[in-house]
N, C-alpha and C positions, 0 to 999 in steps of 0.2 A: 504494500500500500504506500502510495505517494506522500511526502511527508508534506506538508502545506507550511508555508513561512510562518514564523510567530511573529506579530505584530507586535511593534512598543508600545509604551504609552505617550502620551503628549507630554511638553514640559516638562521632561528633564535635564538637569545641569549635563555640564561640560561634552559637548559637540563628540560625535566622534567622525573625525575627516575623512580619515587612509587607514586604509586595512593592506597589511602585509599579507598575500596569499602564497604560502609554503606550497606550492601546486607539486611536489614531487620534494621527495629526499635524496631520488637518483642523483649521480652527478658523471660526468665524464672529464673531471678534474680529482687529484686532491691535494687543495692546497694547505699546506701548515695552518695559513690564517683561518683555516673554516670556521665559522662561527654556526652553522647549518645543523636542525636538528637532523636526528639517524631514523634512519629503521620504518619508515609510515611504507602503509600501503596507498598506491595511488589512486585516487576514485573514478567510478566510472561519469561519462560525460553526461548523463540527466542527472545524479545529483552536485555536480558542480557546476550545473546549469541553476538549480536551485539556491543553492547557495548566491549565485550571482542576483536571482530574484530578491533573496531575501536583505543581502549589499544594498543594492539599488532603493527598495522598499522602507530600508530606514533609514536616507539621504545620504548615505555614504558618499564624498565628492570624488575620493580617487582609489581606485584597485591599484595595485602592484602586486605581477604578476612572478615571482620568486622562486629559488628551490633551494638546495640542489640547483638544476640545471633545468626550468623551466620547459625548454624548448624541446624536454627527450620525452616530453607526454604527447603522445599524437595530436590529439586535441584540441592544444595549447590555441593555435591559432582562432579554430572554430569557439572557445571561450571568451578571445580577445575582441572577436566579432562583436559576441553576443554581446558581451558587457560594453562595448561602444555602444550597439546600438540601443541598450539601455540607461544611455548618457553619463557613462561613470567617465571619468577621467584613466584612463589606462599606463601604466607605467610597466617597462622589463625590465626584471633584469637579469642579465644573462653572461657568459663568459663567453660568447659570441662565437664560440664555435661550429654551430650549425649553421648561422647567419651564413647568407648567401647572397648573393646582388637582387636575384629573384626574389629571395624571402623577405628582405626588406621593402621592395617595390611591393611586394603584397602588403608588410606591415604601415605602410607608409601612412595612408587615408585611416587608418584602425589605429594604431597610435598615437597616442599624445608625449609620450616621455620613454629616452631608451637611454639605459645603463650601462657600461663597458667598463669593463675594468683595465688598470694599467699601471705597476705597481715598480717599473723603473723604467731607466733611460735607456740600456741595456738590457739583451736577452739574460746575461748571466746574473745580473740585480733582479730582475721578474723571476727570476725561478727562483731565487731565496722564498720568494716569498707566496707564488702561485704553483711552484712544484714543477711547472713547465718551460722551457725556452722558446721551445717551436711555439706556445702562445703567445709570446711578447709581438711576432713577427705577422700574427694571424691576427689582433685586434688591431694594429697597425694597417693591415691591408683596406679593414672594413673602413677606416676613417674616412677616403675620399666617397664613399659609398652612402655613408650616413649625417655628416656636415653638412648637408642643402637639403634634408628633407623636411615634410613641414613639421615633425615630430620632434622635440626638443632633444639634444644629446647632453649628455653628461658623462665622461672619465671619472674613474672613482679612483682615489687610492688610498688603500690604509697603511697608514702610517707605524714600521716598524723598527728594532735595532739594525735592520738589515737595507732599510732605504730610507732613513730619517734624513743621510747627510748628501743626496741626490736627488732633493727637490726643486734646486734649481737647474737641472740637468734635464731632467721631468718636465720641468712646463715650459723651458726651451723645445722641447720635443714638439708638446700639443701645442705650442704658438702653430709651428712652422704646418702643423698640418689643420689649423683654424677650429682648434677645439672651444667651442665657446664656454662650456661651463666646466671647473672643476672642482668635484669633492674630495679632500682633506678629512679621513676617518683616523680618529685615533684608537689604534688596536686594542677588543678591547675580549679577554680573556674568556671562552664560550667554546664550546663542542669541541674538534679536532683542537682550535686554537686554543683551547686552553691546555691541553698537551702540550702544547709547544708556546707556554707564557714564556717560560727563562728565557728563551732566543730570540724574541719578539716583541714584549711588553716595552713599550716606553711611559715614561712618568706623563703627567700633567703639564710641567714645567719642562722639560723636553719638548712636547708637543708643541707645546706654544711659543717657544723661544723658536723654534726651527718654522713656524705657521704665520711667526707675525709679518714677515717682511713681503710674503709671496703675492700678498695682491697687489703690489706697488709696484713689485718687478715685472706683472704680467698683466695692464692695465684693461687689455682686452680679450683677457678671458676674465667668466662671473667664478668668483673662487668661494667656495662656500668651504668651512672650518666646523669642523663636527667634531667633540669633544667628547671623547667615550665616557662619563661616567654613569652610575648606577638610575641618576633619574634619568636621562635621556634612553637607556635603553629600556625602564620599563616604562614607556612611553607609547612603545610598540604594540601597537593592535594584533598578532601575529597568526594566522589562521590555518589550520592544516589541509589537507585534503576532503578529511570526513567532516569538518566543521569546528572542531575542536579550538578552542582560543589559549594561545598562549603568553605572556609576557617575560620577561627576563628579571630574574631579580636574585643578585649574589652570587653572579656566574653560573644561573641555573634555568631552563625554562619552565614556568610554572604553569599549569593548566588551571586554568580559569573561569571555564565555562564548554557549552556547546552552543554554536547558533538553532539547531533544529531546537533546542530545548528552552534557549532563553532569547531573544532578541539583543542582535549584537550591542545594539543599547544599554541595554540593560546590565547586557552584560559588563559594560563602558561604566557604568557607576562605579564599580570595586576600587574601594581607597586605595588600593596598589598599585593603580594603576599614577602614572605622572601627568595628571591630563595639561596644564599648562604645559609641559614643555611638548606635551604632543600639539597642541594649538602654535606653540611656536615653529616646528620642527616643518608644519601644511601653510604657516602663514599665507606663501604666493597660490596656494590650491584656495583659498575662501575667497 
């Protein structure tokens, strides 16, 4: 029997904007940094169809589309549709390995926001930190590919012992191939990555002493500075395949609810949750 959306109630506090959707735990990566939970089964496409009814149903303004490795669920695409054509704001993100000239030309009208990561200047700085070399050379390719599309792009890079001291080497890079936006994550100790904190973890004060000067030196790219600590991550709306909501809290994911069972709403009340900084985190999504 088909499960029908729970509806919220009217008038309740603090908004919820962006829901993070863990659409798979596969991955066809493994990098040290992974922050990604393990082990989920992936759902089939009517109830991940549902789910998107039930996003949309209680104003949710933007999906991101997440994993693992988003793109190794058949589907994925046929989800991205839907949920456009249910007026969410759609975000990927992906380690862009499947991406194709083709598959972006399809994503292009369906998307609003696409994610790449890119974690040195160098292939042998990116594998410190993404596991791969031959990836450094592969999200490179796609840049001339997804820099004019109408979909907003974004480089991500998280910040760790292994590429803190080649950030300016890094966005000499995305000048030259006209990367307009870049994210500044500071590593922040969760799933595979927290196996590998001692090799990785930078302080606070690290972060920001290596973070403060990069939007002066690179005036035209939007440099956006994300500081890992404990309230920004449980901030995170984070949602599995079967419904399941999680958030992060003490280097742990904690389940929080289910959509079929409470209205993501609802479920958005829980004091655990960091609602202002998640209001700050969607500011340009309201």
């Amino acid at each position: 029997m088909e499960k029908k959306p729970v509806r919220a109630p009217e008038n309740l506090p603090h908004k919820l904007i962006g829901v993070c959707w863990i659409l798979t735990t596969q991955c066809n990566l493994k990098c040290p940094k992974c922050f990604a939970l393990t082990g989920l089964n992936d759902g089939d496409l009517q109830t991940q169809k549902n789910i998107v009814d039930i996003i949309a149903g209680d104003g949710v303004k933007k999906l991101t589309f997440a994993g693992g490795e988003p793109l190794l669920v058949p589907h994925c695409i046929d989800l991205i549709t839907y949920a456009h054509d249910k007026r969410l704001k759609n975000a990927l993100f992906t380690n862009g390995l499947l991406l194709t000239p083709k598959l972006i030309e399809q994503l292009d009208p369906i998307l609003d926001h696409l994610s790449l990561p890119l974690e040195g200047s160098t292939p042998e700085i990116h594998e410190r930190v993404m596991g791969s070399k031959k990836h450094h050379n592969k999200v490179l390719s796609l840049l001339p590919h997804v820099t004019k599309k109408r979909f907003n792009l974004e480089v991500s890079t998280v910040i760790t012992q292994q590429n803190i001291d080649d950030l300016a080497n890094l966005g000499n890079l995305l000048a030259t191939y006209g990367v307009p936006k870049w994210k500044l994550f500071q590593f922040y100790p969760l799933g595979r990555g927290l196996l590998n904190n001692e090799s990785l973890s930078v302080n606070s004060d690290a972060f920001l002493n290596a973070t403060k000067s990069i939007a002066e030196l690179f005036p035209n790219i939007d440099v956006d500075i994300q500081v890992g600590d404990e309230d920004k991550q449980a901030s995170y709306f984070n949602l599995d395949p079967k419904g399941d909501v999680y958030t992060t809290i003490k280097n742990k994911y904690v389940l929080m609810g289910n959509i079929f069972k409470a209205s993501p709403i609802q479920i958005w009340q829980d004091p655990r949750f960091r609602h202002e900084r998640h209001t700050a985190r969607h500011s340009r999504d309201i």
